[in-house]
Backbone bond lengths (Angstrom), bond angles and torsions (degrees), N, CA, C in turn:
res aa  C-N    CA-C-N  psi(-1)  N-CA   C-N-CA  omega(-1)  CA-C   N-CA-C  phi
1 X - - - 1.446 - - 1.536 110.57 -
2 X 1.516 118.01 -42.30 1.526 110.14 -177.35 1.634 104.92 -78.45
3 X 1.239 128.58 -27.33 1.557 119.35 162.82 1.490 103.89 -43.03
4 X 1.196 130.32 -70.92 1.546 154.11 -146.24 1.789 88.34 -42.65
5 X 1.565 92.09 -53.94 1.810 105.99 -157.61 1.791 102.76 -85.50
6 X 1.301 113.13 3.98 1.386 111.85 -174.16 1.689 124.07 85.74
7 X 1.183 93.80 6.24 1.842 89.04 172.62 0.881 136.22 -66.06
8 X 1.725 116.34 -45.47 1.265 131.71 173.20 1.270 126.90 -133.40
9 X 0.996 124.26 177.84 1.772 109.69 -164.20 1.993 89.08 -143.46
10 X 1.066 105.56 152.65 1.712 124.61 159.79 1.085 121.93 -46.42
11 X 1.147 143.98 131.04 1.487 131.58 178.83 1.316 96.34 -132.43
12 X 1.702 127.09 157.46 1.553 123.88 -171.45 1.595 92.53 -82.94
13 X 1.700 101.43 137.42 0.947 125.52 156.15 1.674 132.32 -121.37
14 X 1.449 119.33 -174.15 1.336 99.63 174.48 1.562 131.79 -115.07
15 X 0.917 149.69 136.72 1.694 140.93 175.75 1.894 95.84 84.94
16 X 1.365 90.43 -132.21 2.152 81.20 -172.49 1.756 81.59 -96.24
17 X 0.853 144.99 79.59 1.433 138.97 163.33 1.480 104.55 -123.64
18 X 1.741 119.38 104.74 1.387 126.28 -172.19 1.486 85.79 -95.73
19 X 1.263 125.95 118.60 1.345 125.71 136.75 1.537 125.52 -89.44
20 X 1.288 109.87 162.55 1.248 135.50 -168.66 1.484 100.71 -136.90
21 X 1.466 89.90 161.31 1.945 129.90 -171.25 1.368 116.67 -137.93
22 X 0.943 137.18 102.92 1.753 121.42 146.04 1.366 114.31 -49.20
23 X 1.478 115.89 120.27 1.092 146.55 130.38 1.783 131.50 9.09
24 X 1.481 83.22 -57.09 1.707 99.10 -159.86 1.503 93.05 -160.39
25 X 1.698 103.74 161.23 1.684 97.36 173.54 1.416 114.33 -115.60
26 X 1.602 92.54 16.42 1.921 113.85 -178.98 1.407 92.06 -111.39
27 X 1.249 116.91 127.80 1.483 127.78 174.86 1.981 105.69 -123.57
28 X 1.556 82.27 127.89 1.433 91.06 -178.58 1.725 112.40 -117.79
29 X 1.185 127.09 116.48 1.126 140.38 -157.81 1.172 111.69 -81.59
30 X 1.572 112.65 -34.15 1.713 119.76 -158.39 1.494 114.86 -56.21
31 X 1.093 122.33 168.53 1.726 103.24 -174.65 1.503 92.45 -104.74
32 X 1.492 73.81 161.20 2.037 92.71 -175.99 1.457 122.25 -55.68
33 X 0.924 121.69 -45.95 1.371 142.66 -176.94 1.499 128.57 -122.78
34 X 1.293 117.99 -166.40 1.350 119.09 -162.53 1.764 96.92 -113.01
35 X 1.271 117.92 -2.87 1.729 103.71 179.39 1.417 96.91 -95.08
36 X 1.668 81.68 174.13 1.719 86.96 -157.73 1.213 115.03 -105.04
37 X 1.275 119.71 2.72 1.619 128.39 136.02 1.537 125.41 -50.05
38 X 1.388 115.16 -22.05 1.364 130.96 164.99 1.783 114.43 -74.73
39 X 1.314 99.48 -55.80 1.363 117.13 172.57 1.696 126.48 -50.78
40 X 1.719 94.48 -39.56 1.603 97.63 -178.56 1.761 104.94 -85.44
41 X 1.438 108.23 -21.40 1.528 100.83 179.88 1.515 100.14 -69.99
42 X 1.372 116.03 -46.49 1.896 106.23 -167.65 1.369 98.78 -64.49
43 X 1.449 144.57 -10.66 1.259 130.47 -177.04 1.514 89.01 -80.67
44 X 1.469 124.51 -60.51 1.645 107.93 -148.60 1.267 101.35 -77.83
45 X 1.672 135.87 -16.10 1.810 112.94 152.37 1.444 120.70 -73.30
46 X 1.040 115.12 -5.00 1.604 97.55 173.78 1.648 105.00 -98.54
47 X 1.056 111.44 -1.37 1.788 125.55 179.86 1.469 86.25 -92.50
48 X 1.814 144.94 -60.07 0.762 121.70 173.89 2.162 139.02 -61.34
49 X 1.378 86.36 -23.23 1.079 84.56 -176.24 1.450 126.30 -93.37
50 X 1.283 92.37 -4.93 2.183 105.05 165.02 1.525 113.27 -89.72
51 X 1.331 103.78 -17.48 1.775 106.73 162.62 1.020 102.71 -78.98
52 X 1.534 137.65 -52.47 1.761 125.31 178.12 1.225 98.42 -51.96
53 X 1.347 130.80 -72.29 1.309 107.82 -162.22 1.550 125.93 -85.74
54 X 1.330 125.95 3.94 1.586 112.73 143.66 1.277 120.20 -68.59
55 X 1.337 118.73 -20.50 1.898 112.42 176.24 1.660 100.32 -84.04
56 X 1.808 124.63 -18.98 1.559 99.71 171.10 1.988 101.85 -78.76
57 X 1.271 121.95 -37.89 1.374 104.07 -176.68 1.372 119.77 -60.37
58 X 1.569 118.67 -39.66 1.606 113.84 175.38 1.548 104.96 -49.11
59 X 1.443 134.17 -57.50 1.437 148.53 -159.45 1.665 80.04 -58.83
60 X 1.313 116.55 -79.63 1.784 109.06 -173.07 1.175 116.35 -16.33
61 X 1.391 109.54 -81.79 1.242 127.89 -171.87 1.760 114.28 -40.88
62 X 1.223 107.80 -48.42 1.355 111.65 171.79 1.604 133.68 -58.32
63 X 1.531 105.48 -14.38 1.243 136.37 -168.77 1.193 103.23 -107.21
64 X 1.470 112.49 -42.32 1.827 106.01 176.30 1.691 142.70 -16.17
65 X 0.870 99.52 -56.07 1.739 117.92 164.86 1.559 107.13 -46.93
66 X 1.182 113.50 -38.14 1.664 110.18 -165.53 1.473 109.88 -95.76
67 X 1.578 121.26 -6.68 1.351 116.90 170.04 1.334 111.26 -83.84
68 X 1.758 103.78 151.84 1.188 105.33 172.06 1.582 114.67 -54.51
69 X 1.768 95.07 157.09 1.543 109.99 -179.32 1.204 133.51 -34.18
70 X 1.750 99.67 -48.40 1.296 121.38 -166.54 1.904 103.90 -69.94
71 X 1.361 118.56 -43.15 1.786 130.20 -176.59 1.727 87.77 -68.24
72 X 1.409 141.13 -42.57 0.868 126.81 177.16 1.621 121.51 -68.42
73 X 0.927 132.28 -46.47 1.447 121.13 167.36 1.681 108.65 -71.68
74 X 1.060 106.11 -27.99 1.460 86.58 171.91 1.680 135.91 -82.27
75 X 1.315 115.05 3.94 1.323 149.96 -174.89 1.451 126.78 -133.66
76 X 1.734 115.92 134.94 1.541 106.19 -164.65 1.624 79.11 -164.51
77 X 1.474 93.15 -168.92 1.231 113.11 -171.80 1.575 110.40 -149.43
78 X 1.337 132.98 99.29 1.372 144.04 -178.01 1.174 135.04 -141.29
79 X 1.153 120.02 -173.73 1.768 107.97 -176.07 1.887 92.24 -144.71
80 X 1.507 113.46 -176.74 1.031 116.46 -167.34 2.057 92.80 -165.31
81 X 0.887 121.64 160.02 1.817 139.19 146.88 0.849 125.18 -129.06
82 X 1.610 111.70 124.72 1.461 119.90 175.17 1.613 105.16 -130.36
83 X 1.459 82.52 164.83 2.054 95.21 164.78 1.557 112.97 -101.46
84 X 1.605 110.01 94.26 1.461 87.59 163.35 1.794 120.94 -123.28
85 X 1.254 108.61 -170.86 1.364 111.00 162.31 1.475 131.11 -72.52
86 X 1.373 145.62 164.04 1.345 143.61 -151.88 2.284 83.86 -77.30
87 X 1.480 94.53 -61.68 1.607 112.11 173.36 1.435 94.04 -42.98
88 X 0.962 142.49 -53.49 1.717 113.05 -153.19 1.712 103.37 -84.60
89 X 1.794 122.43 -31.52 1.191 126.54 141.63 1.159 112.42 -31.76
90 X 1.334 138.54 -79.81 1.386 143.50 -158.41 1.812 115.99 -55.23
91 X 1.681 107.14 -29.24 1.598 90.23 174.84 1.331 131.77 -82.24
92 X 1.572 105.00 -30.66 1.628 100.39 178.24 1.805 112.88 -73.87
93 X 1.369 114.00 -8.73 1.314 109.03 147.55 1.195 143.91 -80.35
94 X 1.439 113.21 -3.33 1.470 139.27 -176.63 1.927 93.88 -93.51
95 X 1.351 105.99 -57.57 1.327 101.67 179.32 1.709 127.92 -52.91
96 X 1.468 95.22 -46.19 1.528 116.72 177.33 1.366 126.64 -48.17
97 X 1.905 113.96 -36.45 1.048 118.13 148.77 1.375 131.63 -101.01
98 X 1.262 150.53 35.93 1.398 143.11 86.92 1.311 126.54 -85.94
99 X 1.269 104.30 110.01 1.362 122.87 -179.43 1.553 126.96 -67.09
100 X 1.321 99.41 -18.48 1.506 117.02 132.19 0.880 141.30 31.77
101 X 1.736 80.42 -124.63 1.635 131.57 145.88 1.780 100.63 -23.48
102 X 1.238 146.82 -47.25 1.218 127.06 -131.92 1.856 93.14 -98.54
103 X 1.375 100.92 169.61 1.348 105.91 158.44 1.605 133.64 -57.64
Protein backbone atom coordinates (compact mmCIF):
# COMPACT_ATOMS: atom_id res chain seq x y z
CA UNK A 1 0.00 0.00 0.00
CA UNK A 2 2.79 2.64 0.81
CA UNK A 3 4.51 1.72 -2.67
CA UNK A 4 0.96 2.21 -4.34
CA UNK A 5 0.84 5.90 -2.64
CA UNK A 6 4.57 6.64 -3.36
CA UNK A 7 6.32 6.20 -0.08
CA UNK A 8 8.55 3.67 -0.68
CA UNK A 9 9.99 1.98 -3.44
CA UNK A 10 11.65 -1.83 -3.74
CA UNK A 11 15.12 -2.06 -3.43
CA UNK A 12 17.10 -5.40 -4.71
CA UNK A 13 17.19 -7.84 -2.29
CA UNK A 14 18.09 -11.43 -1.84
CA UNK A 15 16.09 -14.93 -1.65
CA UNK A 16 12.20 -13.95 -0.59
CA UNK A 17 13.60 -10.86 1.30
CA UNK A 18 11.42 -7.74 -0.14
CA UNK A 19 13.10 -4.75 1.03
CA UNK A 20 11.92 -1.40 1.13
CA UNK A 21 13.05 2.46 1.12
CA UNK A 22 11.39 5.65 1.89
CA UNK A 23 11.19 7.76 -0.80
CA UNK A 24 11.43 11.11 0.83
CA UNK A 25 11.86 12.23 4.50
CA UNK A 26 8.72 14.64 3.92
CA UNK A 27 5.67 12.54 4.05
CA UNK A 28 2.54 13.81 2.71
CA UNK A 29 -0.58 12.11 3.79
CA UNK A 30 -3.30 14.05 1.93
CA UNK A 31 -5.08 11.89 -0.52
CA UNK A 32 -4.43 12.10 -4.13
CA UNK A 33 -7.55 12.87 -5.42
CA UNK A 34 -11.03 13.76 -4.90
CA UNK A 35 -12.71 10.03 -4.70
CA UNK A 36 -13.42 8.75 -1.69
CA UNK A 37 -11.53 5.70 -1.92
CA UNK A 38 -8.67 8.19 -2.02
CA UNK A 39 -10.05 10.00 0.91
CA UNK A 40 -10.67 6.91 3.15
CA UNK A 41 -7.05 5.65 2.42
CA UNK A 42 -5.46 9.22 3.55
CA UNK A 43 -7.61 8.88 6.67
CA UNK A 44 -6.34 5.32 7.69
CA UNK A 45 -2.46 6.55 7.10
CA UNK A 46 -2.77 9.47 8.90
CA UNK A 47 -4.74 7.26 11.64
CA UNK A 48 -1.73 5.11 11.21
CA UNK A 49 0.82 7.39 11.35
CA UNK A 50 -0.28 9.45 14.61
CA UNK A 51 -0.39 6.01 16.32
CA UNK A 52 3.35 5.49 15.22
CA UNK A 53 4.16 8.52 16.37
CA UNK A 54 2.26 8.75 19.71
CA UNK A 55 3.83 5.26 20.58
CA UNK A 56 7.49 7.04 19.61
CA UNK A 57 6.55 10.06 22.10
CA UNK A 58 5.11 7.76 24.94
CA UNK A 59 8.56 5.47 24.47
CA UNK A 60 10.50 9.10 24.73
CA UNK A 61 9.00 10.25 27.42
CA UNK A 62 9.45 7.08 29.26
CA UNK A 63 13.09 7.07 28.46
CA UNK A 64 13.61 10.66 29.41
CA UNK A 65 15.45 10.34 32.64
CA UNK A 66 18.12 8.23 30.95
CA UNK A 67 19.19 10.80 28.30
CA UNK A 68 21.93 12.81 28.65
CA UNK A 69 21.37 16.24 30.39
CA UNK A 70 22.10 18.26 27.66
CA UNK A 71 18.98 16.19 25.03
CA UNK A 72 17.03 16.71 28.16
CA UNK A 73 16.91 20.37 28.47
CA UNK A 74 16.99 20.63 25.09
CA UNK A 75 13.80 18.56 24.48
CA UNK A 76 10.20 18.54 26.05
CA UNK A 77 6.90 18.00 25.27
CA UNK A 78 4.12 20.92 25.26
CA UNK A 79 1.45 22.63 23.70
CA UNK A 80 0.72 26.31 23.22
CA UNK A 81 -2.67 28.54 21.57
CA UNK A 82 -2.51 31.00 19.30
CA UNK A 83 -4.54 33.21 16.83
CA UNK A 84 -3.17 33.03 13.55
CA UNK A 85 -3.77 33.55 9.89
CA UNK A 86 -4.26 30.54 7.30
CA UNK A 87 -0.64 32.47 5.73
CA UNK A 88 1.14 32.55 8.93
CA UNK A 89 0.04 28.61 9.26
CA UNK A 90 1.04 28.09 5.77
CA UNK A 91 4.86 29.23 6.09
CA UNK A 92 6.42 27.16 8.64
CA UNK A 93 4.89 24.44 6.54
CA UNK A 94 6.23 25.79 3.42
CA UNK A 95 9.61 25.97 5.19
CA UNK A 96 9.41 22.50 6.80
CA UNK A 97 9.25 20.98 3.51
CA UNK A 98 12.22 22.52 1.86
CA UNK A 99 14.76 22.21 4.03
CA UNK A 100 16.39 24.50 2.00
CA UNK A 101 14.47 27.14 2.68
CA UNK A 102 15.72 26.93 6.36
CA UNK A 103 18.60 28.57 8.03
Amino acid sequence: MLGKYGYVEQVPGSGKERPWRSISLRQDLSAPGPELEDRLDAEAATEAFLEHEFDRMRSWQRLRESELEEWRDASGLGGSTMWITAEDATDPRRDLADPGALP
